[in-house]
C-alpha positions as CSV (number, residue, x, y, z in Angstrom):
1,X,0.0,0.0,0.0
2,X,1.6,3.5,-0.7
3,X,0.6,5.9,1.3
4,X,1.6,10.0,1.2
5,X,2.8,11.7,4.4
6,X,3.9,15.4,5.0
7,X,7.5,15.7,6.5
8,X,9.3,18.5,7.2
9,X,12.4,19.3,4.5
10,X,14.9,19.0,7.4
11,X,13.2,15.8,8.7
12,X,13.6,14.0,5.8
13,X,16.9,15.1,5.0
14,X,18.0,14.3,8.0
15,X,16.4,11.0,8.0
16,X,17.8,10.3,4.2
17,X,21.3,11.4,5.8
18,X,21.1,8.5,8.6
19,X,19.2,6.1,5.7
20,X,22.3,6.3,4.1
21,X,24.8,6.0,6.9
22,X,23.1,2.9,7.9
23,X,23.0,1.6,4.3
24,X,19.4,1.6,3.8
25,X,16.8,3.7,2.1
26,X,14.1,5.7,4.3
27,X,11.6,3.6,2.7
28,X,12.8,1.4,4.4
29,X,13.2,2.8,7.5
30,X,9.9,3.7,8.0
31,X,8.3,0.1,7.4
32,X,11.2,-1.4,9.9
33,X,9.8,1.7,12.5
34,X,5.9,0.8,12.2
35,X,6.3,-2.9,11.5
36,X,8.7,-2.9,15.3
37,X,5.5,0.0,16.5
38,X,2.6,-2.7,15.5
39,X,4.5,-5.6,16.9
40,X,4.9,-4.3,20.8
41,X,1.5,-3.5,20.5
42,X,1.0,-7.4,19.6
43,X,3.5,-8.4,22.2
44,X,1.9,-6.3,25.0
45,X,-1.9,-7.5,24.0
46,X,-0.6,-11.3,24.5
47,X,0.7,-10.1,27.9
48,X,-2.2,-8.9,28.6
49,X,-4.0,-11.5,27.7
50,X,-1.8,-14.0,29.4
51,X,-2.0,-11.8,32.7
52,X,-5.9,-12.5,32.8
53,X,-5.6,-16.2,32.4
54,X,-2.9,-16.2,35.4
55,X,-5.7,-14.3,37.2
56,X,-8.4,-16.7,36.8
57,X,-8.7,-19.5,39.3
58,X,-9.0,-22.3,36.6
59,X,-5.4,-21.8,35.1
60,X,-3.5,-22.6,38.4
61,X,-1.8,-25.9,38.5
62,X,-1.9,-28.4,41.3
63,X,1.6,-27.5,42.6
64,X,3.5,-26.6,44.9
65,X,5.6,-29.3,43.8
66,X,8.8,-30.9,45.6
67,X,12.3,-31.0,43.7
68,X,12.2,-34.1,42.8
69,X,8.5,-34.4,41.4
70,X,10.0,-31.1,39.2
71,X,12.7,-32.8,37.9
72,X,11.4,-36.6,37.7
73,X,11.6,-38.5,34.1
74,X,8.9,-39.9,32.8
């Protein structure tokens, strides 16, 4: 999907200056910034989500265990 965004002049030639210092386009650097922005949103849903399971009563195993029922082979 393209999409058009308004930049400052001296933002984007700043940017284009460190694009090229790090041997990539600003393109580029833009989808590695919102593709790392979208994916700590994911992250922190799943944590979220993870936190409220913890939280319910149902998801708590039968332990406390001893040491050796922890590390006894089947």
């Amino acid at each position: 999907m393209n999409v058009t965004l308004s930049i400052d002049d001296r933002v984007v030639s700043e940017a284009r200056r460190i694009a090229i210092a790090r041997g990539t386009s600003l393109n580029q650097m833009v989808r590695d910034y919102l593709n790392e922005l979208t994916r700590v949103d994911d992250m922190e849903s799943a944590v979220a989500a993870l936190d409220g399971m913890w939280a319910e009563e149902s998801y708590r195993s039968g332990g406390p265990w001893t040491r050796e029922e922890l590390h006894e082979r089947s």
